[in-house]
N, C-alpha and C positions, 0 to 999 in steps of 0.2 A: 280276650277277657271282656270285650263291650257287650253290654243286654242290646238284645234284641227285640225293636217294638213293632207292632202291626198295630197300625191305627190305634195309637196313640197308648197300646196295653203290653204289658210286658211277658213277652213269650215266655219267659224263662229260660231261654236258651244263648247261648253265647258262641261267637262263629269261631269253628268253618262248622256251619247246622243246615238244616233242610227242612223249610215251613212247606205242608202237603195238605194235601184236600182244600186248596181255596179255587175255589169258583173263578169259572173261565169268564172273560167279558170283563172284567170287576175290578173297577180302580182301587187301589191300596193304596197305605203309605206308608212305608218300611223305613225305623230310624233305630240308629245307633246311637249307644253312649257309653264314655267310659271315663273314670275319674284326672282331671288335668285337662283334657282334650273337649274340643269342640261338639256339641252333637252334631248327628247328621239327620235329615229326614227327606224323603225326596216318595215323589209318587212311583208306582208302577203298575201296570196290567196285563194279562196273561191272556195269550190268545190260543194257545194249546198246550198241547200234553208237554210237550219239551219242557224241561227248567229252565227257568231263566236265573240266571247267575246276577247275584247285586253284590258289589264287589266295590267296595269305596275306601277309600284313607281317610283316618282321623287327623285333623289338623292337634298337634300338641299345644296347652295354653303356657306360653312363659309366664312368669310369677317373678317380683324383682321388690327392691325395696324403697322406701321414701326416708331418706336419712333428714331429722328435722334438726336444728340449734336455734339458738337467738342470743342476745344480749342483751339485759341480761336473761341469765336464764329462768328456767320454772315458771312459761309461759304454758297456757293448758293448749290442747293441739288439737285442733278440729278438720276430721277429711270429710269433703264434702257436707259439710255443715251439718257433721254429726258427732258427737263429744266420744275420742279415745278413749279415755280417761287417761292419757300418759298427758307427758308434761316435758317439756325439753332439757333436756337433749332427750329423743326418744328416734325410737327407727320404727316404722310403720312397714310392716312385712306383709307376704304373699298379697301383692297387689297385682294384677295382671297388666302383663305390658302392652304395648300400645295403645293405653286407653289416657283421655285426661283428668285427675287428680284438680281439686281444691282444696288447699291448704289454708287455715286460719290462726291465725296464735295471739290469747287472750292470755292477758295480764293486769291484774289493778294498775290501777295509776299511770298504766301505758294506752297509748292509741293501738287498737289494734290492726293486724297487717293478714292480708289476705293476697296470695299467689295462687297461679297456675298452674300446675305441673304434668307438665306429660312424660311420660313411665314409656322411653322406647326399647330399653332392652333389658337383660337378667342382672344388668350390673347394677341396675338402680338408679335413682336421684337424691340430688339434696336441696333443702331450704335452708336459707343460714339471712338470719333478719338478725340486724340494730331495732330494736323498739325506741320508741320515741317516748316519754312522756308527754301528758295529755295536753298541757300546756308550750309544750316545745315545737317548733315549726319544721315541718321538712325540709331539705335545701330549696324541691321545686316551688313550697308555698313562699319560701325567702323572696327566690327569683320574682315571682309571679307578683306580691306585695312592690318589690320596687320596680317593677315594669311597671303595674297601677299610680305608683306615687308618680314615675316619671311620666306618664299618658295627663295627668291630673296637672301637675306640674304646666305641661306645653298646652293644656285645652285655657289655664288661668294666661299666660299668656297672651294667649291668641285671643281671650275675652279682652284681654286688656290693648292690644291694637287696633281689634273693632272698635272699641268704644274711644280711644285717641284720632282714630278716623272718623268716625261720627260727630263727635261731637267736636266744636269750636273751642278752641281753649278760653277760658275764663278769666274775664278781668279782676284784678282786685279791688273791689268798693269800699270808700272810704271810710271810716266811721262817721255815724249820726251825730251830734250833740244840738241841747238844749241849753240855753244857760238865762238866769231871771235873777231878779230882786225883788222887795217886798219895801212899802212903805208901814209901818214900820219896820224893820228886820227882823230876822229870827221865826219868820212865820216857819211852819211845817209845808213839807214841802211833798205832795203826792201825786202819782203817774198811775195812771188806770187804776185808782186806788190803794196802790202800793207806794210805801213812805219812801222817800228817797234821801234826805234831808233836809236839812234850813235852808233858808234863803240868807244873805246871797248866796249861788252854785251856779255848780255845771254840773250836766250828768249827759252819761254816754245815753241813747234811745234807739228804737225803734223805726226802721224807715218805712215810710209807704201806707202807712195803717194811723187812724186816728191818734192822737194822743190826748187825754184827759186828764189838765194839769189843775190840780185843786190846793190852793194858799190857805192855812189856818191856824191863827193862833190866836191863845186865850184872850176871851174882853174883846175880839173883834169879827167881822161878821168874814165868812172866808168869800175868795174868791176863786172861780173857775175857768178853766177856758181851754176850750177845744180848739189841735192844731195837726197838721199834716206834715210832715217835712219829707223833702226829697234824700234819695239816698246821697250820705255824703254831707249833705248840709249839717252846714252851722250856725243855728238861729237864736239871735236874745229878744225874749221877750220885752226888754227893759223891766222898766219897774214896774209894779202892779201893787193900787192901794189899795190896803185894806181897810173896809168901813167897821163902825161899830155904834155902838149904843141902841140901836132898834133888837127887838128879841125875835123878829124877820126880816132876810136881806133876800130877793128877790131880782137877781139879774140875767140877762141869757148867756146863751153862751155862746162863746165868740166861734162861729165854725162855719164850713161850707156844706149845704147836704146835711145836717144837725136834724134836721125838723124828727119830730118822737124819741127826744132825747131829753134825761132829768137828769141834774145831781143832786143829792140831797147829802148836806154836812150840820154836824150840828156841834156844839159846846157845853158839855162835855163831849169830844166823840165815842166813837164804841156803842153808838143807841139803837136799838131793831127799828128798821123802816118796814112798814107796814104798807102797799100799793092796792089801795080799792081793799083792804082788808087781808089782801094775803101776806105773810111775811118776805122779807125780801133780806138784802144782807143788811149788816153794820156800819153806821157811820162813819166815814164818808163812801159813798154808794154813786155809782151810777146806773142808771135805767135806760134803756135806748128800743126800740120797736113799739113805741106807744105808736095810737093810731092821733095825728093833728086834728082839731075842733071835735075832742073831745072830755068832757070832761073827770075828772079822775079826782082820788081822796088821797093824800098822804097824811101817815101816821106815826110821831117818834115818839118813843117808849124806852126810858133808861130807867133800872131799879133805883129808886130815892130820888126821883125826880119827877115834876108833875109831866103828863104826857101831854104833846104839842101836836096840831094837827091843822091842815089846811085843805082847800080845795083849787084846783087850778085847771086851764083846759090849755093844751100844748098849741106851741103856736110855731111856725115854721122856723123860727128860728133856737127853739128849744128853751129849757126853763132850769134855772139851778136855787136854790133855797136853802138859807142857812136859820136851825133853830135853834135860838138860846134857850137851853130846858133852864128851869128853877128847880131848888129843891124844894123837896116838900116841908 
């Protein structure tokens, strides 16, 4: 019952037949086919009158099935990434065997799972999937997450014994303190500008870096004074007087390495200092990167108050300036 083809066109004839009158010399190429079974086609050529006999067997094609499930179910089912339209549980029929199959099963709200299948005989296969939810992890991502934390885990470690071998262990340094008094008491009591409290005190500070200790209280002219402490130290200024009755007190300031250094305090404080015209901050203020023997304008400026202003040129050992504003 297989047709029979000559170069590639269909005789119409089905064997046991006899194709005549073809030309001696003359490649051809004679194929069979018949429904389930393999074609055949293979050349041949005729070099005389004799018949040649073409005499082949059809290989039969096996056909088998792909049994699909999942969990849950009424997952849509894609063979080789092409949509069924079934849905699981379904069976995917006449698929030819020994061939391989890709299976895919989509589900909202599920991750979807994609298999292999190879189809080796007429009994069929099956796919049988847990879907996962989207947010749910599979065991190997479980595994593989605490493999990562434990890898992560041992590299913190191993950061942390390089850096105990590197490095010398640290001493602990003491704390700093400063401690003053004022004649008379009760003055304000400010560190780089920042209030700290009254005199007398103590106050924890700063090692190793300038300290800009400024005295001020009302009716009196303040005082200033720059100092360095080592770490650890603990240093008293003793007491430091405070002047008054001039409406400016003009004294340096006590430091090492000072020179292009101003502080400007004034009574009331809280008043804009103005430097060669530009604004600067609030009373009490300190300035430091002036250039020395040269000469500069300061300007203090409080609402309700007449404005105070002088000129000065810095001197190596730096300048601080206290102005009593008036009201108006």
């Amino acid at each position: 019952g297989a047709k029979i083809f000559l170069d590639g066109k269909d005789t119409g004839k089905v064997p046991p037949a006899v194709l005549e009158d073809l030309p001696l010399s003359q490649n051809f190429h004679i194929g069979l086919q018949l429904e389930k079974h393999r074609p055949i086609e293979k050349p041949v050529t005729i070099y005389s009158i004799e018949p040649l006999n073409f005499n082949e067997k059809l290989e039969e094609i096996l056909y088998g099935p792909i049994r699909v499930t999942s969990s849950p179910s009424g997952a849509r089912v894609y063979l080789d990434n092409k949509d069924t339209g079934l849905s699981t549980p379904a069976t995917l029929a006449e698929l030819e065997v020994g061939k391989n199959y890709t299976v895919r099963l989509a589900r909202q709200g599920y991750r979807e799972v994609v298999r292999s299948v190879e189809l080796s005989g007429k009994q069929g296969a099956a796919v049988s999937e847990k879907l996962l939810k989207i947010d749910e992890k599979t065991p190997q991502e479980i595994a593989e997450q605490k493999l990562q934390e434990l890898e992560r885990q041992k590299e913190l470690q191993r950061q942390k014994e390089r850096k105990t071998k590197e490095e010398p262990p640290t001493q602990a340094v003491a704390d700093t303190y400063l401690s003053l008094s004022s004649n008379p008491k009760g003055a304000d009591v400010f560190i780089n500008g920042v209030r700290k409290g009254n005199t007398p005190g103590r106050w924890k500070v700063a090692a190793a870096s300038p300290l800009e200790i400024t005295l001020s209280k009302s009716g009196f002219s303040s005082v200033t004074k720059v100092v360095t402490l080592r770490p650890g130290e603990t240093r008293n200024l003793g007491t430091l007087n405070l002047g008054g009755g001039s409406s400016t007190t003009t004294s340096p300031i006590s430091t090492t390495g000072g020179a292009g250094i101003i502080v400007i305090d004034s009574n009331p404080p809280g008043a804009l200092v103005l430097l060669n015209g530009a604004p600067q901050k609030t009373t009490p203020v300190r300035i430091k990167g002036l250039r020395p023997s040269t000469s500069h304008t300061i300007t203090v400026k409080k609402d309700g108050y007449q404005t105070w202003s002088t000129s000065f040129t810095v001197t190596g050992d730096g300048k601080s300036f206290m102005a009593n504003l008036k009201k108006l």
